[in-house]
VOGU-3710 file (C-alpha; in Angstrom, 3 decimals, decimal comma):
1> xxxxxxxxxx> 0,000/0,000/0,000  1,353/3,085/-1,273  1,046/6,399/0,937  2,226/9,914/0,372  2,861/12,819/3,150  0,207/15,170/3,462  -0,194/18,360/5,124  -3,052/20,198/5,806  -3,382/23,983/6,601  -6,392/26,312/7,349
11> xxxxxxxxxx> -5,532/29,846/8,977  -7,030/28,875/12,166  -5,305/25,056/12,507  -2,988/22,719/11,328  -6,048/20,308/9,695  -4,313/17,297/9,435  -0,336/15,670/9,300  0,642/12,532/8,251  0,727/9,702/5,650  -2,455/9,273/3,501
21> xxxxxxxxxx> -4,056/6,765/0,509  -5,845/9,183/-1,305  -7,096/12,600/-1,173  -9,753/14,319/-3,779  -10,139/18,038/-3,739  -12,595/20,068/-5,984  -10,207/22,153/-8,199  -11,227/24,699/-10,671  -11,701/22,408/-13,880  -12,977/19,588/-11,712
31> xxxxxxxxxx> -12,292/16,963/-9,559  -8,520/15,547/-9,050  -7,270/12,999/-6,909  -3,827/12,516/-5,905  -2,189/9,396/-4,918  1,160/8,241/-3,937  4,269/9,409/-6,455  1,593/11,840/-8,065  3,120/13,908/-10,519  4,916/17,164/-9,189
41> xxxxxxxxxx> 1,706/20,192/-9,949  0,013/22,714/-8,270  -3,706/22,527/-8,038  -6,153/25,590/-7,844  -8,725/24,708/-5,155  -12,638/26,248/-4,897  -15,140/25,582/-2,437  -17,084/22,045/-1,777  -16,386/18,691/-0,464  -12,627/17,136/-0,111
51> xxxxxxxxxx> -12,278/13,348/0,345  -9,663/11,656/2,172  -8,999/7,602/2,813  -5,616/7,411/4,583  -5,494/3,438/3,920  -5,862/1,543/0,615  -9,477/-0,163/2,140  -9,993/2,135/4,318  -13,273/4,380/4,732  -13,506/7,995/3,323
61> xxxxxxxxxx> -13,501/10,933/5,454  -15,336/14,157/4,134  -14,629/17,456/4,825  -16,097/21,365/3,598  -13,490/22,925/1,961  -13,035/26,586/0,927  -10,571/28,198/-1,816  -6,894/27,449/-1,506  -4,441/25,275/-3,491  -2,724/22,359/-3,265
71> xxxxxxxxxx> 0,833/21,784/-3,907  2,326/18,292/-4,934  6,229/17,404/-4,862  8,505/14,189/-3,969  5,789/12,186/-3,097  4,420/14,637/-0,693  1,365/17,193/-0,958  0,393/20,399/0,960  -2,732/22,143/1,127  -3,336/25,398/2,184
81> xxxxxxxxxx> -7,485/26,863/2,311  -8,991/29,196/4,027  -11,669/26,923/5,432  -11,318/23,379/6,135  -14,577/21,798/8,470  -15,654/18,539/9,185  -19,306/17,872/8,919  -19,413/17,271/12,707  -17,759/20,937/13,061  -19,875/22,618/11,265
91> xxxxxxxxxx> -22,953/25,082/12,910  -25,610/24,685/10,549  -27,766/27,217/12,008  -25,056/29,574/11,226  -24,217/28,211/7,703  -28,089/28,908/6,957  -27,936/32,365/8,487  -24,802/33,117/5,967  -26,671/31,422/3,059  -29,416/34,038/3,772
101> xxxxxxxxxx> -26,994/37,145/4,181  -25,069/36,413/0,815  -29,051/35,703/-0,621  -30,061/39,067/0,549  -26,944/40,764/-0,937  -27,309/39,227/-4,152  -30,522/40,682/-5,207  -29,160/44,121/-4,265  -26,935/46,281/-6,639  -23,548/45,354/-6,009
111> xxxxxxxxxx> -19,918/46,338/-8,184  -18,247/43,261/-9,815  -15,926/42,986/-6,330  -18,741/42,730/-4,513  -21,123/40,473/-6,483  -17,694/37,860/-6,561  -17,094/38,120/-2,620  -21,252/37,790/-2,570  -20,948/34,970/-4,790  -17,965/33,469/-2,752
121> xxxxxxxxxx> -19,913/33,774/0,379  -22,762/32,103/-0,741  -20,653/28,999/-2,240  -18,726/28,532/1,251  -22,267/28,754/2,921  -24,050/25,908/0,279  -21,067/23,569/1,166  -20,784/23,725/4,780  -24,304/22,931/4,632  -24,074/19,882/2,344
131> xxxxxxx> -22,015/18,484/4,457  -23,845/18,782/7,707  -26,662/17,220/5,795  -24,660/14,124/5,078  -23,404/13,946/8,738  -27,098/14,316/10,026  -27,844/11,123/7,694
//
């Protein structure tokens, strides 16, 4: 069973640290998944679920993720986002409360900065609540 090193990072925590099967992350044009001796990229990351199995049978752990990147080199991979939650972590009273703030905003007149944060706001919200849904189930 091949593993790699991985190394998670969110601005509040160090996420996770150690040896790992398989991770998928949501990138920009879609999913990827990297695996041991991946080749040496770096991966543009947006908002929604991240999937991690840290042996070759084992079971997946899901996680909300928000934009970052992911770097991979020498059989090792680092990720860096700005939000990283488990589905046990996260307050879905709160996640609805931000769905309905970035809602509001969007139907008023915004400039193009603001309609992206808006828009940004509203995609970290939707995903958080996703995955409190599947932890509820």
């Amino acid at each position: 069973m091949a593993t790699f090193h991985l190394k998670i990072i969110t601005s509040r925590r160090i996420f996770y640290n150690g040896n790992c099967h398989t991770l998928i992350i949501p990138a920009l044009d879609g999913e990827k998944a990297v695996m041991a001796h991946h080749e040496e990229m770096i991966i543009a990351i947006k908002p929604g679920e991240m999937r991690l199995r840290f042996e070759e049978n084992g079971d997946w752990q899901y996680a909300a993720i928000g934009q970052g990147f992911c770097q991979i080199a020498n059989n090792r991979a680092t990720l860096l986002a700005d939000l990283i939650e488990r589905p046990e972590e996260v307050d879905a009273n709160r996640a609805r409360e931000a769905l309905e703030r970035a809602q509001e905003r969007m139907r008023q007149k915004q400039s193009i900065q603001e309609f992206h944060m808006t828009q940004a706001a509203m995609a970290r919200a939707l995903v958080r609540l996703k995955e409190t849904e599947r932890y509820i189930q």
